[in-house]
C-alpha positions in Angstrom: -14.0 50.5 -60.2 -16.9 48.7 -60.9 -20.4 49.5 -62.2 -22.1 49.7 -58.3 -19.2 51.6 -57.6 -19.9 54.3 -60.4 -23.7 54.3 -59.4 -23.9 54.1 -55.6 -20.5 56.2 -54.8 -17.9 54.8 -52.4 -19.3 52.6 -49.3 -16.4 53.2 -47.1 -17.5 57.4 -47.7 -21.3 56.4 -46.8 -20.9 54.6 -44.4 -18.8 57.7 -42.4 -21.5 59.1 -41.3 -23.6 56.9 -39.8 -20.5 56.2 -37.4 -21.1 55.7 -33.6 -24.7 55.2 -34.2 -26.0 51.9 -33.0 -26.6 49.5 -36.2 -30.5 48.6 -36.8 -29.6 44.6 -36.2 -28.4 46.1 -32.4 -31.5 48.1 -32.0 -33.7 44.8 -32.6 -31.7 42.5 -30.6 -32.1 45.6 -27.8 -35.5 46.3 -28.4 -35.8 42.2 -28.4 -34.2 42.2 -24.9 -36.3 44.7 -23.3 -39.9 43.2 -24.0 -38.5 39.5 -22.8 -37.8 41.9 -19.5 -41.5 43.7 -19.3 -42.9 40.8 -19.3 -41.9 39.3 -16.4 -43.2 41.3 -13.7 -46.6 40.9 -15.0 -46.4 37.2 -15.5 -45.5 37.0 -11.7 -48.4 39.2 -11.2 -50.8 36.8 -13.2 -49.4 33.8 -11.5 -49.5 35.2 -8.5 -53.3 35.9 -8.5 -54.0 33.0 -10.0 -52.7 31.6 -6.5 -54.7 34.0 -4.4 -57.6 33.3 -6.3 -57.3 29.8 -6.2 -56.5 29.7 -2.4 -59.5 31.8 -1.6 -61.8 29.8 -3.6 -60.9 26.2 -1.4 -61.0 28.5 2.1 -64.6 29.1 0.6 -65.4 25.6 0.4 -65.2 24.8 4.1 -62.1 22.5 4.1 -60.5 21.8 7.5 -57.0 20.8 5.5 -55.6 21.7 2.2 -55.9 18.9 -0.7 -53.3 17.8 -2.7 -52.3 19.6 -5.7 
């Protein structure tokens, strides 16, 4: 047994009773996951009125056709 051992008890017997509970490396990667998931809608959004707005804009300035982009 060596000195750790004697000082921090028996790691199989600690770690016991944190079994079945999701590990704090899963929870980030989870966490991680999620946010690259939220912001997708709202990019869309942004992007999407960034269209609108742009579209409106060149109807405003009295083109008869729409200019290249």
């Amino acid at each position: 047994m060596s000195f750790l051992d004697r000082l921090l008890g028996n790691d199989h017997q600690r770690a016991e009773k944190y079994a079945g509970r999701e590990s704090a490396s899963d929870r980030a990667a989870r966490k991680r996951r999620e946010s690259h998931h939220r912001g997708g809608a709202q990019q869309a959004a942004r992007a999407g009125q960034a269209w609108e707005s742009r579209d409106r804009d060149q109807d405003r300035a009295g083109r008869w056709y729409r200019a290249a982009r």
